[in-house]
PDB file of N, CA, C and O in Angstrom:
ATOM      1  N   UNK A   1      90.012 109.939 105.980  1.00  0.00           N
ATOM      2  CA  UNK A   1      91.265 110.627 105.845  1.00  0.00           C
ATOM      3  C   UNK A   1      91.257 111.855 106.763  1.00  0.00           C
ATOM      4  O   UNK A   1      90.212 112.428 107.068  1.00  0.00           O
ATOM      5  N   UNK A   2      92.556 112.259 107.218  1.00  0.00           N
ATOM      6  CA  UNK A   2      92.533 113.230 108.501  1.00  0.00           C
ATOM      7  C   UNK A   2      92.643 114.259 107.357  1.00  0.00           C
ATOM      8  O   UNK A   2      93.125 114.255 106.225  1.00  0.00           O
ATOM      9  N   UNK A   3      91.812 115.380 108.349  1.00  0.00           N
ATOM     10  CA  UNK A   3      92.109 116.824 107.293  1.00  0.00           C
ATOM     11  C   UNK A   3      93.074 117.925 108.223  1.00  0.00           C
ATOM     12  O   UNK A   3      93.225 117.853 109.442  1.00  0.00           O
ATOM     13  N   UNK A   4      93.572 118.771 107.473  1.00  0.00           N
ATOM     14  CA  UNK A   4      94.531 119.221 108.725  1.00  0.00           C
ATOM     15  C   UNK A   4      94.189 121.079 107.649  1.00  0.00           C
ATOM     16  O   UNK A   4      93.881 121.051 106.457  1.00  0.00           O
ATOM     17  N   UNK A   5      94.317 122.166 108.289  1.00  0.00           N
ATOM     18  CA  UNK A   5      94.507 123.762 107.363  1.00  0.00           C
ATOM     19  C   UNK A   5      95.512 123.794 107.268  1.00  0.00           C
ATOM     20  O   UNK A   5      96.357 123.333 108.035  1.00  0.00           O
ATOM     21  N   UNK A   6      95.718 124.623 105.822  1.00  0.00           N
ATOM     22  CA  UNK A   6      96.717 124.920 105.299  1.00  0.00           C
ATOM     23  C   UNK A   6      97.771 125.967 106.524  1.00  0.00           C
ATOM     24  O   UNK A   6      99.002 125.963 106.517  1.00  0.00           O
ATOM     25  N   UNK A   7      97.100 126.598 107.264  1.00  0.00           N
ATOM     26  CA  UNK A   7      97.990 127.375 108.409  1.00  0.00           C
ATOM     27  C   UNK A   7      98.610 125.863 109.008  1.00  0.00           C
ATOM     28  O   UNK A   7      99.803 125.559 109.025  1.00  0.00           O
ATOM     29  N   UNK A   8      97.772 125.241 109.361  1.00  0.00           N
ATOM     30  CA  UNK A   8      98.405 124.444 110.304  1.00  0.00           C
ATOM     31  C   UNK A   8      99.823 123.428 109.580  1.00  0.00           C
ATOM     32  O   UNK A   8     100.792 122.954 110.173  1.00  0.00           O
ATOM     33  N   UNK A   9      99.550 123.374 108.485  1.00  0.00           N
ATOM     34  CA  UNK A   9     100.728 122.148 107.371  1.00  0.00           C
ATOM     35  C   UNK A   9     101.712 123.176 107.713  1.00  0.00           C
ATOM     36  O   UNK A   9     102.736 122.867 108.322  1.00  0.00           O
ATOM     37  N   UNK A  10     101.440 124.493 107.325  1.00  0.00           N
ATOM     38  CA  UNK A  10     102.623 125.134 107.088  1.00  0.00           C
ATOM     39  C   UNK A  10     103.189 125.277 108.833  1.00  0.00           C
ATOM     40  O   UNK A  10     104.404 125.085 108.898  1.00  0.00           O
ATOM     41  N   UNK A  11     102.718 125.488 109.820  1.00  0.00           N
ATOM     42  CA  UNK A  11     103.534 125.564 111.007  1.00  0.00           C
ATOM     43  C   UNK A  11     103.894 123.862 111.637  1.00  0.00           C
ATOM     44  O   UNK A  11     104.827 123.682 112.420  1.00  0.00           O
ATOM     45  N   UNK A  12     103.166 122.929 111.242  1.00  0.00           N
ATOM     46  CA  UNK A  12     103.883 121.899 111.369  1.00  0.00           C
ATOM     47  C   UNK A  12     104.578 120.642 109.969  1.00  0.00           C
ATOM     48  O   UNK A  12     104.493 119.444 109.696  1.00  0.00           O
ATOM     49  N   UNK A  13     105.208 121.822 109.466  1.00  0.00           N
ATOM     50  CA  UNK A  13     105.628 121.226 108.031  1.00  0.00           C
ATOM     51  C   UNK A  13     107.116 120.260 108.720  1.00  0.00           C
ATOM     52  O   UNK A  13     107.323 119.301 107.977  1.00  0.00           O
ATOM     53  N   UNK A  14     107.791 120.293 109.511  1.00  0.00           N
ATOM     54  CA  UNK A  14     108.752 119.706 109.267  1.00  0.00           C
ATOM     55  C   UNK A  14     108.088 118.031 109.982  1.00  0.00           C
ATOM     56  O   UNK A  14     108.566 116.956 109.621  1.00  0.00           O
ATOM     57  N   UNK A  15     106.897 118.148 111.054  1.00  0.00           N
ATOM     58  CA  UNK A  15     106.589 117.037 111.644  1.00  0.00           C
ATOM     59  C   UNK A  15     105.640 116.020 110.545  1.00  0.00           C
ATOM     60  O   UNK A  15     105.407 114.846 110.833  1.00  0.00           O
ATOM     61  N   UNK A  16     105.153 116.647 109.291  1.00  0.00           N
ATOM     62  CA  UNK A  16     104.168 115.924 108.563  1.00  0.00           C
ATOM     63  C   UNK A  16     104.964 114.749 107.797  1.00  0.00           C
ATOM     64  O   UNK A  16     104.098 114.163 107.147  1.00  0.00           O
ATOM     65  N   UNK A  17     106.188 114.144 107.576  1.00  0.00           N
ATOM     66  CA  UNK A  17     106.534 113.403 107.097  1.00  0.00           C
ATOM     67  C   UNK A  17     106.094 111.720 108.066  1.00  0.00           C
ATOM     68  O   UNK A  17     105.814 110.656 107.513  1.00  0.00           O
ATOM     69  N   UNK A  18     106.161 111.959 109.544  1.00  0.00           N
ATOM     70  CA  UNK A  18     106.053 111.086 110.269  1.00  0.00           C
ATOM     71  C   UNK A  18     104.130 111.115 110.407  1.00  0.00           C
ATOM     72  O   UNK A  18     103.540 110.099 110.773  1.00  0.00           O
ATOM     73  N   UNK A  19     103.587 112.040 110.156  1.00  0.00           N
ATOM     74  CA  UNK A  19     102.040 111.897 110.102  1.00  0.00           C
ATOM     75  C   UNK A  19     101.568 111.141 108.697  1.00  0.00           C
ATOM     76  O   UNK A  19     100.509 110.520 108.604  1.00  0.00           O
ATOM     77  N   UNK A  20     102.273 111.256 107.907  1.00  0.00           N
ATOM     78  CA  UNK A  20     101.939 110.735 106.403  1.00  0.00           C
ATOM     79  C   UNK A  20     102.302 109.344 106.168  1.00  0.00           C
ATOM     80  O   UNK A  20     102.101 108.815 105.075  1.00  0.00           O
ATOM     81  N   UNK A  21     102.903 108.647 107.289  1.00  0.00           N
ATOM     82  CA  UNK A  21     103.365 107.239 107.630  1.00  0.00           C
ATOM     83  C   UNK A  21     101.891 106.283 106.800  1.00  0.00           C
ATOM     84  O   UNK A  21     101.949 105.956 105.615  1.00  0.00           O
ATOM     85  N   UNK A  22     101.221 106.108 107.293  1.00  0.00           N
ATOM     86  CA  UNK A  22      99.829 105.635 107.508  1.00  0.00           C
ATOM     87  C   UNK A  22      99.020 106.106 106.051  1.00  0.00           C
ATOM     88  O   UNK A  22      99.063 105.523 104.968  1.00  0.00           O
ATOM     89  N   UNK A  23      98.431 107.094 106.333  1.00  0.00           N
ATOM     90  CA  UNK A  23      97.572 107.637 105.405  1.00  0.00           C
ATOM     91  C   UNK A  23      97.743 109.181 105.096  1.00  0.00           C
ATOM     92  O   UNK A  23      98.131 110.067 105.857  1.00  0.00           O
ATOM     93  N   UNK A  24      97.265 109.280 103.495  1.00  0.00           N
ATOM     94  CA  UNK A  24      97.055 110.756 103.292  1.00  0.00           C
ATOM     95  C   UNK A  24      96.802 111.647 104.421  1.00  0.00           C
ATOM     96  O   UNK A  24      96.642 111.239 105.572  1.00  0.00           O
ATOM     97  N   UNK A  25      96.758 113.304 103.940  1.00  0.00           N
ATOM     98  CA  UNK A  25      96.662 113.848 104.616  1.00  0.00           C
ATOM     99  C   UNK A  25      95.887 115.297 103.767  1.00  0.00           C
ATOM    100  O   UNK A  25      96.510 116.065 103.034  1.00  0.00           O
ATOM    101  N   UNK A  26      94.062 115.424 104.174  1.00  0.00           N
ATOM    102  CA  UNK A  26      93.762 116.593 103.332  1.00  0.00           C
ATOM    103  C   UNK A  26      94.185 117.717 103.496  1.00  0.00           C
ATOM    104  O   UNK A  26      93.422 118.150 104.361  1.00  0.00           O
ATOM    105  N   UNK A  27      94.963 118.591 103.235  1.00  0.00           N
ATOM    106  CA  UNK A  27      95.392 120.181 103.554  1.00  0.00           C
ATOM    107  C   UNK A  27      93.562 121.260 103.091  1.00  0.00           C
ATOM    108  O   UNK A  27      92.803 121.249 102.122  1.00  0.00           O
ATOM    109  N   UNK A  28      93.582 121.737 103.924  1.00  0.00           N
ATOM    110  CA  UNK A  28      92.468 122.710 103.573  1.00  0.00           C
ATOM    111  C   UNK A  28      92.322 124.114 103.862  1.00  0.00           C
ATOM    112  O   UNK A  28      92.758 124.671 104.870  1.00  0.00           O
ATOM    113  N   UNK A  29      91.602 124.722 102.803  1.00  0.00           N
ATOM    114  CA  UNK A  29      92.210 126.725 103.168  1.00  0.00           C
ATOM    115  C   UNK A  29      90.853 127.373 103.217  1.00  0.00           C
ATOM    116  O   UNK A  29      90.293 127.776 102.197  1.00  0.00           O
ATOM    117  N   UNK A  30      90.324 127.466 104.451  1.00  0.00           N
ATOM    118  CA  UNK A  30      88.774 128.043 104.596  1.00  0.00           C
ATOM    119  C   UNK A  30      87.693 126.704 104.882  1.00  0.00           C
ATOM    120  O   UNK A  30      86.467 126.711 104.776  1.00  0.00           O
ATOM    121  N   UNK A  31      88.342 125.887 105.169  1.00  0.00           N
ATOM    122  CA  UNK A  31      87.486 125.294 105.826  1.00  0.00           C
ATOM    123  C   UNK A  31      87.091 123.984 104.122  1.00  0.00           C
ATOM    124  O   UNK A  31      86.236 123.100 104.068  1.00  0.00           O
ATOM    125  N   UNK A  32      87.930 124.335 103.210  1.00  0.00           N
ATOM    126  CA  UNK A  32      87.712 123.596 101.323  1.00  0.00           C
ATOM    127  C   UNK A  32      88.944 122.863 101.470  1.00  0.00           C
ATOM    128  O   UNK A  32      89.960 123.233 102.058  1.00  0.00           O
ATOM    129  N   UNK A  33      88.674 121.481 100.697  1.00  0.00           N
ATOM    130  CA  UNK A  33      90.081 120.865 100.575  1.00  0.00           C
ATOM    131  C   UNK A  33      90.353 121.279  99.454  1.00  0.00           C
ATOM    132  O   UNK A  33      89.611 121.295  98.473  1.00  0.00           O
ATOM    133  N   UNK A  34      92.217 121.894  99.598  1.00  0.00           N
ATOM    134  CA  UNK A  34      92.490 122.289  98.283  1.00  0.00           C
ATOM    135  C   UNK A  34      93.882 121.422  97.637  1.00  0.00           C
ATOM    136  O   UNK A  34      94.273 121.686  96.500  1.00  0.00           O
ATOM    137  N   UNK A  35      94.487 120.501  98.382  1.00  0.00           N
ATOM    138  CA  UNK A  35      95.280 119.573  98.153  1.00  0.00           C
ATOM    139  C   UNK A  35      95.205 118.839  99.232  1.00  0.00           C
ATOM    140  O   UNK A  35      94.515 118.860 100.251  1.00  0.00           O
ATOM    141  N   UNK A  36      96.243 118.033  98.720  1.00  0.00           N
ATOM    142  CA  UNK A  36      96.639 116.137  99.409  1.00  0.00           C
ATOM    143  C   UNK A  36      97.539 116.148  99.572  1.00  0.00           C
ATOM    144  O   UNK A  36      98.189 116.699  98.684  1.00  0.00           O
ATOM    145  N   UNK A  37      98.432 115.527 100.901  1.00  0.00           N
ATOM    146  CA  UNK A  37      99.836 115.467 101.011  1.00  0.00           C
ATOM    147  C   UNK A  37      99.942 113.639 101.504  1.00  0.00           C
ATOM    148  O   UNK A  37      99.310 113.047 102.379  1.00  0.00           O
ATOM    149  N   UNK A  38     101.025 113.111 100.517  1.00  0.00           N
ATOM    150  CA  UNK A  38     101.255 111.651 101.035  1.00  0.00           C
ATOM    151  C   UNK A  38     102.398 111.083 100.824  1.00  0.00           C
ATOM    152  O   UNK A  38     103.019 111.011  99.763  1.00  0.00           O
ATOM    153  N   UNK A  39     102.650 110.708 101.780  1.00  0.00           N
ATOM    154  CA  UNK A  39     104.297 109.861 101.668  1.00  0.00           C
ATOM    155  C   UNK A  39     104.545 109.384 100.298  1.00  0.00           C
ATOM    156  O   UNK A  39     103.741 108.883  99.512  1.00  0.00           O
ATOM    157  N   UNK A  40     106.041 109.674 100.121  1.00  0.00           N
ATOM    158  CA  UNK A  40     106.529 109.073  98.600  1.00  0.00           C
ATOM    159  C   UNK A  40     106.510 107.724  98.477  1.00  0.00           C
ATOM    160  O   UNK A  40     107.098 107.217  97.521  1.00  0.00           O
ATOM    161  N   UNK A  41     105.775 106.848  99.500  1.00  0.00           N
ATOM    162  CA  UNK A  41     105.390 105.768  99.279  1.00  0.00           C
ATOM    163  C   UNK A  41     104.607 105.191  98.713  1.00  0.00           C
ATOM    164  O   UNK A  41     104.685 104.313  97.854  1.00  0.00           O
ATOM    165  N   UNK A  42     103.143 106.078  99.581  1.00  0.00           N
ATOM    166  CA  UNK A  42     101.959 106.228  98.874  1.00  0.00           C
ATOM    167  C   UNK A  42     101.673 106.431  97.210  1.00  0.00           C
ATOM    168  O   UNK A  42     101.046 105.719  96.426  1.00  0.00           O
ATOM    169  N   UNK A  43     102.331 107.582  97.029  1.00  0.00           N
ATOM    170  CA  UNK A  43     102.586 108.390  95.940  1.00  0.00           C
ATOM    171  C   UNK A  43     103.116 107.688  94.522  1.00  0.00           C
ATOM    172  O   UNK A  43     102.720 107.764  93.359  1.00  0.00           O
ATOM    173  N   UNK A  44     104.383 106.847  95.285  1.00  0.00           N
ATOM    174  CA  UNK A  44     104.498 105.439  93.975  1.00  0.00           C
ATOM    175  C   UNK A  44     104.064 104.853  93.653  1.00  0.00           C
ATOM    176  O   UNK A  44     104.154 104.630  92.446  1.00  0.00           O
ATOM    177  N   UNK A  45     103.107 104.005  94.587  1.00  0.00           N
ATOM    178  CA  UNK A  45     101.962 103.029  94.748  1.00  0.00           C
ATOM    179  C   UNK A  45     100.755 103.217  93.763  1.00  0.00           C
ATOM    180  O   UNK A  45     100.208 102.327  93.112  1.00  0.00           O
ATOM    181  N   UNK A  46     100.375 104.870  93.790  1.00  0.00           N
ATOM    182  CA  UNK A  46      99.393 105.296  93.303  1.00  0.00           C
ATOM    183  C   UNK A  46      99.637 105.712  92.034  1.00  0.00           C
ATOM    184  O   UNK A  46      98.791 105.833  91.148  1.00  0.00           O
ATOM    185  N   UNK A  47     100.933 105.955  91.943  1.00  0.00           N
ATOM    186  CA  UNK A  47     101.155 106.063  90.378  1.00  0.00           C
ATOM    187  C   UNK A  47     101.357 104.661  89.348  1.00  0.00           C
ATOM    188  O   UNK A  47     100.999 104.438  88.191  1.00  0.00           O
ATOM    189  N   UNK A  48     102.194 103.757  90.483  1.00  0.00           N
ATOM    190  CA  UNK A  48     102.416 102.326  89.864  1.00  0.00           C
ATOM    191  C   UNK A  48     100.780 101.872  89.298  1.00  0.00           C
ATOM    192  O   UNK A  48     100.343 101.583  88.184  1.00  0.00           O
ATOM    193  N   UNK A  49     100.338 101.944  90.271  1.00  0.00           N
ATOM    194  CA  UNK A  49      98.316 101.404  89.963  1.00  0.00           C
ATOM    195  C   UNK A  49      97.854 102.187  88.856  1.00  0.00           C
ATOM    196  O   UNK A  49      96.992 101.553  88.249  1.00  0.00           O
ATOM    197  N   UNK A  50      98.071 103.267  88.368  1.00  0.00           N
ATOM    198  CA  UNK A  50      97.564 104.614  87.239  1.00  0.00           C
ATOM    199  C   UNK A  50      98.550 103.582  86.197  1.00  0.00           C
ATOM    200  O   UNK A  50      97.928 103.121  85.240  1.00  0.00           O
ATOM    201  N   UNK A  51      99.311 103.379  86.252  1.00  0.00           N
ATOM    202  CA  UNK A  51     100.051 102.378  85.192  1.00  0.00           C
ATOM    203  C   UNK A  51      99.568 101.753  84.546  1.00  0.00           C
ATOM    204  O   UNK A  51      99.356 101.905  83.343  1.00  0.00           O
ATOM    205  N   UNK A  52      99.186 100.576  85.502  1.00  0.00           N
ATOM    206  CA  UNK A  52      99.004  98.922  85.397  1.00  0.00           C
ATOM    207  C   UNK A  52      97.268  99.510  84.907  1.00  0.00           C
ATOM    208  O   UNK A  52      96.824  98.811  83.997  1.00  0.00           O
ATOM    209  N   UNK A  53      96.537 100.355  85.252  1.00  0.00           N
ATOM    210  CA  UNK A  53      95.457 100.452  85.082  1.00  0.00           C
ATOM    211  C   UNK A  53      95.215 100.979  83.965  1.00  0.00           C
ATOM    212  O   UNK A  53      94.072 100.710  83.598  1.00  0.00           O
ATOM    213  N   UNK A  54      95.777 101.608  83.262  1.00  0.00           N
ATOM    214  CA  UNK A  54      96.093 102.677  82.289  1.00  0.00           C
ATOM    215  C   UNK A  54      96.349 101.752  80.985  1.00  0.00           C
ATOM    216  O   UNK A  54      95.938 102.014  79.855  1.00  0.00           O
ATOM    217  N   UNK A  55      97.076 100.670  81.345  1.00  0.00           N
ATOM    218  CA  UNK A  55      96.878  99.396  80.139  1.00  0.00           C
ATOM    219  C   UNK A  55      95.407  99.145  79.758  1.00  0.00           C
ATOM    220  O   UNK A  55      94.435  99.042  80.507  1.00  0.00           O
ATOM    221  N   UNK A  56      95.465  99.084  78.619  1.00  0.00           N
ATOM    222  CA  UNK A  56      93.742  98.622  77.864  1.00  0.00           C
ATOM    223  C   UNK A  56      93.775  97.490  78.099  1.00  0.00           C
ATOM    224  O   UNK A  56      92.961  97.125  78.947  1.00  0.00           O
ATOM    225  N   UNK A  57      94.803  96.285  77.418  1.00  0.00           N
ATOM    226  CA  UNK A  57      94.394  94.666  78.079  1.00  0.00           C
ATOM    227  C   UNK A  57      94.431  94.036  79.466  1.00  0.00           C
ATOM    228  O   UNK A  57      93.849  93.005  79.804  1.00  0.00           O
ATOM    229  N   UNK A  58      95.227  94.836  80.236  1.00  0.00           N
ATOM    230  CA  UNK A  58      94.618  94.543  81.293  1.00  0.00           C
ATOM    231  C   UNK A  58      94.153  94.720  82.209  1.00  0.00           C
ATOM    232  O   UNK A  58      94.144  94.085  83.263  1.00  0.00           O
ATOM    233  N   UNK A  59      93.474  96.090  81.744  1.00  0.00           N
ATOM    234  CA  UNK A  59      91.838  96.426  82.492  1.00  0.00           C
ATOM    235  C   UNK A  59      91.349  95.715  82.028  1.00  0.00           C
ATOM    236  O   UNK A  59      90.907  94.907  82.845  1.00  0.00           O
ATOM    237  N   UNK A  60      90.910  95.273  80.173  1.00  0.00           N
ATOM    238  CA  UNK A  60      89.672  94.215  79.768  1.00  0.00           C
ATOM    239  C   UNK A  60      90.060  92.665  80.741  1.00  0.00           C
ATOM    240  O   UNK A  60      89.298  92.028  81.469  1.00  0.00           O
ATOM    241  N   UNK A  61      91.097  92.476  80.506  1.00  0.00           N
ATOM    242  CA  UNK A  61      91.293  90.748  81.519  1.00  0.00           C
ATOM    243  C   UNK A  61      90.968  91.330  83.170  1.00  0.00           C
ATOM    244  O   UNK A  61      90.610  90.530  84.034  1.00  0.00           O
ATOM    245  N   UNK A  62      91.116  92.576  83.424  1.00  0.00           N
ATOM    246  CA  UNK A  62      91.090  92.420  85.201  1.00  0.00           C
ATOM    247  C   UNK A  62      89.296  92.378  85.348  1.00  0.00           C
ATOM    248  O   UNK A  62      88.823  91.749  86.294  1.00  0.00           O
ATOM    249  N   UNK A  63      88.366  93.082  84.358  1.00  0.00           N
ATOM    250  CA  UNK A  63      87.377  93.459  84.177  1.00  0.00           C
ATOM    251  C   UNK A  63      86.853  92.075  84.605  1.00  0.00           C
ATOM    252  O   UNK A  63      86.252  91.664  85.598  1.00  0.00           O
ATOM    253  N   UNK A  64      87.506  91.285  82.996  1.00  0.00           N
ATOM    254  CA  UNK A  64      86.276  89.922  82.719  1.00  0.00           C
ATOM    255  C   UNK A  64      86.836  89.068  83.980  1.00  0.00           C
ATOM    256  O   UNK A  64      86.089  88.133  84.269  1.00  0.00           O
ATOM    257  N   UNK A  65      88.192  89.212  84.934  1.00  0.00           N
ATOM    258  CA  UNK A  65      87.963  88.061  86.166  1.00  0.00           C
ATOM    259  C   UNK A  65      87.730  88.483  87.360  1.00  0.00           C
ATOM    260  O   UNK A  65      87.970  87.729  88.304  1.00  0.00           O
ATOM    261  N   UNK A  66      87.113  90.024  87.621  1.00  0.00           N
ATOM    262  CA  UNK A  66      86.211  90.108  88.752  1.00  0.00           C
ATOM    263  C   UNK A  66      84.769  89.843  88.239  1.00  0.00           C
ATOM    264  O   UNK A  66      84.036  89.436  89.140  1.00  0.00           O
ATOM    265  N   UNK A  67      84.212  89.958  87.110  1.00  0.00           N
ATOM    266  CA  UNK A  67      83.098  89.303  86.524  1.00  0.00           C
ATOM    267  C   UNK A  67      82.968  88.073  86.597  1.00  0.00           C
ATOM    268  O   UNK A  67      81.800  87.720  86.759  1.00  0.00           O
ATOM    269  N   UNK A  68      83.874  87.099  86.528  1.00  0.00           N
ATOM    270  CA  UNK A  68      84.002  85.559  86.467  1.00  0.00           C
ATOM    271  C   UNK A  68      84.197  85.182  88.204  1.00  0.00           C
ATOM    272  O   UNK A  68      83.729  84.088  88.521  1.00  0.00           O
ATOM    273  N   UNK A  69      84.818  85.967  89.282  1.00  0.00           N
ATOM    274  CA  UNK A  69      84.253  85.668  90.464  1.00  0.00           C
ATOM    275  C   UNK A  69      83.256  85.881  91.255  1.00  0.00           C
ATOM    276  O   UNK A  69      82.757  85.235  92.176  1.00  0.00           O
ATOM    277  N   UNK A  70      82.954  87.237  90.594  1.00  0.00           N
ATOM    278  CA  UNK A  70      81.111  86.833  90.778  1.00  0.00           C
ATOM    279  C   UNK A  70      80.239  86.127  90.414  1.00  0.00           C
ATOM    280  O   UNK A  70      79.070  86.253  90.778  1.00  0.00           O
ATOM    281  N   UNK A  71      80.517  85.554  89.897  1.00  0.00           N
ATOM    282  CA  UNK A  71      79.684  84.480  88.850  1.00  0.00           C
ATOM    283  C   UNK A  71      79.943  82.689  89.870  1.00  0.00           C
ATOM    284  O   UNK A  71      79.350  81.610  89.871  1.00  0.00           O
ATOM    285  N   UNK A  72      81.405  83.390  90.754  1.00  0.00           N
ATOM    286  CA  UNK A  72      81.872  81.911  91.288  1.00  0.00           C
ATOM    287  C   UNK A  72      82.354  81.216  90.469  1.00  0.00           C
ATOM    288  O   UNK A  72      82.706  80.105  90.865  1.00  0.00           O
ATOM    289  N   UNK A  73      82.577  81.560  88.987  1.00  0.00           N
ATOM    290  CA  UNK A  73      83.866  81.047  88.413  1.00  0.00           C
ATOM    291  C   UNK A  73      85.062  81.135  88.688  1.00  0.00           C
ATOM    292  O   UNK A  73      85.684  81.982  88.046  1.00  0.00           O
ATOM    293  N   UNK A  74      86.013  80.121  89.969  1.00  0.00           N
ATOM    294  CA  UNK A  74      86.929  80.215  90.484  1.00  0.00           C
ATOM    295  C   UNK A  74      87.647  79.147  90.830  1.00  0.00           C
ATOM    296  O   UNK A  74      86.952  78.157  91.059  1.00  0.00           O
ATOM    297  N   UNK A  75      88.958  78.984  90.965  1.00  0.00           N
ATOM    298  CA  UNK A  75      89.740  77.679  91.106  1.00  0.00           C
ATOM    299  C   UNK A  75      90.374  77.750  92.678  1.00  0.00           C
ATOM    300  O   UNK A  75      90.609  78.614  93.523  1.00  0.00           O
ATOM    301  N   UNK A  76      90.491  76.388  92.533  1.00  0.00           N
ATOM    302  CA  UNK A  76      91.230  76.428  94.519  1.00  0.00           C
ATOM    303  C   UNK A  76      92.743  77.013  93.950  1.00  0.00           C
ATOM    304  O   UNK A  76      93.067  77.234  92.783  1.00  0.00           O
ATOM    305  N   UNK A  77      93.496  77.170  95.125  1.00  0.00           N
ATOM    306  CA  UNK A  77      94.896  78.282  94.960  1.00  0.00           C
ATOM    307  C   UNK A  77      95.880  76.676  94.497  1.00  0.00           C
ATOM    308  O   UNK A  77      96.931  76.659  93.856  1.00  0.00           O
ATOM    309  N   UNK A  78      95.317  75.765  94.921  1.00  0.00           N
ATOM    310  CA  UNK A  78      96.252  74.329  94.461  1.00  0.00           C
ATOM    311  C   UNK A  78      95.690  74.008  93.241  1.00  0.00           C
ATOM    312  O   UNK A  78      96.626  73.584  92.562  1.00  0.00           O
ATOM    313  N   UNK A  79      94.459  73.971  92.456  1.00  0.00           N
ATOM    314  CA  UNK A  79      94.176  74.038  91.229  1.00  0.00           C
ATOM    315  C   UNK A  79      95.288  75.056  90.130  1.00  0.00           C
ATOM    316  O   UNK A  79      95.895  74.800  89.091  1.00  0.00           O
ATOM    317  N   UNK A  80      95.205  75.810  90.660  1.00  0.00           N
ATOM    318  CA  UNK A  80      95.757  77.234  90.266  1.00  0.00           C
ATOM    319  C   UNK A  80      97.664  76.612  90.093  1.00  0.00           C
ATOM    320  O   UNK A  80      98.170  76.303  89.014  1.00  0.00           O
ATOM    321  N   UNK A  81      98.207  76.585  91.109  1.00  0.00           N
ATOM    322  CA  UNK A  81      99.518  76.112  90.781  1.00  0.00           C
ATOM    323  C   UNK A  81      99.904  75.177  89.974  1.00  0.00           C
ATOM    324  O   UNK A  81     100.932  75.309  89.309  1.00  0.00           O
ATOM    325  N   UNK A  82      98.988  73.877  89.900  1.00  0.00           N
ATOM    326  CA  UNK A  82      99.271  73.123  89.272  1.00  0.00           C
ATOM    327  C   UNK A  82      99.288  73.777  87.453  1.00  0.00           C
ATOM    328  O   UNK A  82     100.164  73.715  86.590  1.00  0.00           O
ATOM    329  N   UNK A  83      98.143  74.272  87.449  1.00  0.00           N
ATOM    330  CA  UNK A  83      97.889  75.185  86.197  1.00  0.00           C
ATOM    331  C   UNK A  83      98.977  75.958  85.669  1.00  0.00           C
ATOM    332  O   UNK A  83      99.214  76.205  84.486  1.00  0.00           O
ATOM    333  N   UNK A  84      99.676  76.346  86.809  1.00  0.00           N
ATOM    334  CA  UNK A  84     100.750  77.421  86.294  1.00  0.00           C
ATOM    335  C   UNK A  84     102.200  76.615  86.275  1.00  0.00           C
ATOM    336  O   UNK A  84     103.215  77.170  85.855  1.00  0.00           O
ATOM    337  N   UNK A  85     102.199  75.551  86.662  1.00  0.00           N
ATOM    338  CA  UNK A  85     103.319  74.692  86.677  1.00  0.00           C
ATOM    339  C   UNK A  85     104.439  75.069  88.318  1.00  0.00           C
ATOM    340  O   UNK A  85     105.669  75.118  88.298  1.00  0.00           O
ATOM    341  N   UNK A  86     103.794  75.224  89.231  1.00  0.00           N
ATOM    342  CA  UNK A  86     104.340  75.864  90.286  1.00  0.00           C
ATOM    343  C   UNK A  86     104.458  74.987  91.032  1.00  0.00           C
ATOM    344  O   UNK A  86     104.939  75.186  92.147  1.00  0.00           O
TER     345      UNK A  86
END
């Protein structure tokens, strides 16, 4: 992640919307990161995921089927449709 000083956000505050395209952006004051600046894209994304993650059942189901593909318990993507009626 690019780090940028807090002098510098503030003299190029109106250009950081087109820098935040891509990826975060660390703001830092003395050389310490003291915030994050990221497109309201980002920002939904990361809250949508705090959501979906934030559910108890399905962290336990997301848990037990990255456990079950390590294991190589896994179906072909045409196994899978048929399964789901697709």
């Amino acid at each position: 992640m690019a780090e940028i000083s807090f002098t510098e956000a503030q003299q190029q505050f109106l250009e950081l919307p087109d820098r935040l395209q891509d990826d975060p952006l660390i703001i830092t004051k003395e050389g310490q990161p003291i915030m994050v600046a990221l497109s309201y894209e980002q920002f939904s994304s990361l809250v949508e995921t705090l959501e979906i993650l934030s559910d108890p059942e399905f962290s336990q189901n997301l848990q037990k089927s990255i456990a079950q593909a390590k294991r190589g318990e896994t179906i072909s993507w045409e196994d899978a449709k048929v399964k789901l009626g697709l």
